[in-house]
N, C-alpha and C positions, 0 to 999 in steps of 0.2 A: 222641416227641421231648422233649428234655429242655428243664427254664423257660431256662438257658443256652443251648442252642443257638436255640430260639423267638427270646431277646432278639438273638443274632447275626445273624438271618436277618432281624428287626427292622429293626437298623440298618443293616444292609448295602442293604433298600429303601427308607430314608430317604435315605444316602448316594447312591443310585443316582438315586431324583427330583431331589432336590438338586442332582445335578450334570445332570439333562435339562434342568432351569429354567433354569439358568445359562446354558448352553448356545444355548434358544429368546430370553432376553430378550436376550445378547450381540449373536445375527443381525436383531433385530426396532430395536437400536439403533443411532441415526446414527454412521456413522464420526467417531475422534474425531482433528482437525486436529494433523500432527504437530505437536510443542512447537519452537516456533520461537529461533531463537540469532543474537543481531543478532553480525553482523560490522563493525567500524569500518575504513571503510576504509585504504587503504594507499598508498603512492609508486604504486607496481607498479601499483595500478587504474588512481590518476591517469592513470599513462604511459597505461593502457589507452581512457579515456575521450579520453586526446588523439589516438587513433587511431580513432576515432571505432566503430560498427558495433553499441554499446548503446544503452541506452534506459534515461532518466532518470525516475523518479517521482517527482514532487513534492508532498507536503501542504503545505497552504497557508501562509501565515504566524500571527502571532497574530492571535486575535480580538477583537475587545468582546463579552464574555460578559453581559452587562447587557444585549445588543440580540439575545435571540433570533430563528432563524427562526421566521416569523408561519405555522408551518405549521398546515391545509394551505393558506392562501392565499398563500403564497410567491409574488409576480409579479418573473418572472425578470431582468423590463425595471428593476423598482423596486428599488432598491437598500435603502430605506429600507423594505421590508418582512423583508430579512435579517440576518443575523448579518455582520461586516465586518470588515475590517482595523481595528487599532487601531494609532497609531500607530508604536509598536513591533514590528508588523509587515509595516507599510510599510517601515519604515526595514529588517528583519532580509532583506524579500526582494528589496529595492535592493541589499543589500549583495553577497547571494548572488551574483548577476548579476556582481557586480563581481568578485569570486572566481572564478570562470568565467571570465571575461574575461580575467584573470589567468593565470590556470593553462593560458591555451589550450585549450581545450575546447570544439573545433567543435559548433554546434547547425544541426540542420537544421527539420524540421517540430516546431511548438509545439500541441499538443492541451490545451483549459483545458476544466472545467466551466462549465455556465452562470453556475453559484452568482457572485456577485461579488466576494467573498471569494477567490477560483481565477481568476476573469480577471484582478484587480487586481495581485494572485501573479505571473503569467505577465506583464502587462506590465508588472510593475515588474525582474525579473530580466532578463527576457527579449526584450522591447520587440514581441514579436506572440505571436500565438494566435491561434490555430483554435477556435472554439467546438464541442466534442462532445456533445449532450445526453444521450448515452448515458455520461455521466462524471461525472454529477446526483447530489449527496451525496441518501443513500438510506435517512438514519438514522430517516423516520418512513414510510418503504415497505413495501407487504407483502410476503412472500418472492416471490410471484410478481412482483411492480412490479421487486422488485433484483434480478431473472435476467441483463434485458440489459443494465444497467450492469456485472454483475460477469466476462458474456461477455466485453462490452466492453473492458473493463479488460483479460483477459485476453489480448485477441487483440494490441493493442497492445504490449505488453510482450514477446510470446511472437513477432513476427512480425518477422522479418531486416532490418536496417539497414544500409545500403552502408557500407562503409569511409570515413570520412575525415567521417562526422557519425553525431550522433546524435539520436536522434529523442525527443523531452520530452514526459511528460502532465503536468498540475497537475490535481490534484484534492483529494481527501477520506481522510482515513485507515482508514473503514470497508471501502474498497475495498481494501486492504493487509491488513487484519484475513480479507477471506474469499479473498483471492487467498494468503496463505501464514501469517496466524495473527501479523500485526506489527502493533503500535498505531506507527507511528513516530512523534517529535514536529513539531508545528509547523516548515515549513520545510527540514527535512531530506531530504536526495536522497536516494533508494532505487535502486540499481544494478542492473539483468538484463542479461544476456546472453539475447538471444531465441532459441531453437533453432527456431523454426517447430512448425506440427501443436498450439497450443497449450502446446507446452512451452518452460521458461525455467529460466535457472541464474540465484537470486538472488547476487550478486558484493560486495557490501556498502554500508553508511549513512555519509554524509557529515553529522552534525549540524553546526547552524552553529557550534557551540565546536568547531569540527575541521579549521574552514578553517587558521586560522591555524598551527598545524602542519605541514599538509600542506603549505599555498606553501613554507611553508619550508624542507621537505622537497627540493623541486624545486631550491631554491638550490646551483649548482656549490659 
């Protein structure tokens, strides 16, 4: 055999491992979250949400970032051991509600986190809530602690809503991040259409700079 053909037969067994390794490491690592595309919403949803049979996600309002959570002694009851609304998002998820209220947009069952930050959300939009503690912001959880928050999440969003309401959670944005790869901001509704069996058709974000558009959108 010639030193040319030796070097070809070479690198043709380099080329060959090379591409076995790619191969083993590709199937050995975690699938990677499709790249997600915010949709802002539209007239056309509005109509849709005024017919009620979605399901609204909500991240909380702003916070006081100077008062973090006292994790892990967070007491759910103490408000004063969390992170919390700051006045400005009081006021942004007061307004929400009012927007809603506005636009016609039948609300039926209200789901909040315990966090208070998320109940305070929901009764300032919304005027009730159901407290779910399977909706527990889970940003100092171990993967196994945020399985049945992010089930949770799941089933909610994915599970059928009668016509003529729709059904509201208020929680945490991390929960957005492993249900479909979204940071939304502070405040913003997040639109599904639930298909049952855990699946759901994301429909698009209402941020609060989006209300004002859209009512007036609605205007004959």
């Amino acid at each position: 055999m010639t030193s040319s053909s030796k070097y070809s037969v070479r690198t043709l067994f380099a080329l060959l491992l090379f591409l076995f390794v790619s191969i083993v490491v590709a199937a050995q690592s975690p699938a990677q979250k499709p790249e997600f595309a915010e949709k802002i919403a539209t007239q056309a949803l509005l109509k849709q949400l005024q017919n009620g049979g979605l399901v609204i996600y909500m991240r909380h309002g702003y916070t006081d970032n100077h008062r973090p959570d006292q994790a892990p002694k967070v007491d759910l009851a103490d408000c004063t051991t969390q992170r919390v609304l700051n006045q400005q998002g009081i006021n942004i998820t007061t307004q929400v509600g009012h927007y809603l209220r506005q636009a016609q947009i039948p609300i039926g069952e209200v789901f909040s986190s315990p966090m208070c930050r998320a109940k305070d959300s929901a009764k300032n939009a919304f005027g009730k809530f159901t407290v779910d503690n399977n909706l527990m912001y889970y940003g100092a959880m171990t993967s196994a602690e945020k399985k049945p928050v992010i089930a949770n999440t799941q089933r909610l969003v994915s599970t059928p809503v009668a016509a003529g309401s729709n059904r509201v959670v208020v929680a945490h944005a991390p929960n957005m991040v492993d249900l479909i790869n979204y940071f939304p901001e502070e405040a913003t509704l997040v639109i599904f259409e639930p298909l049952d069996n855990g699946q759901f058709d994301y429909l698009g974000s209402i941020r609060p700079k989006d209300w004002p558009a859209l009512l007036q959108s609605l205007t004959p």
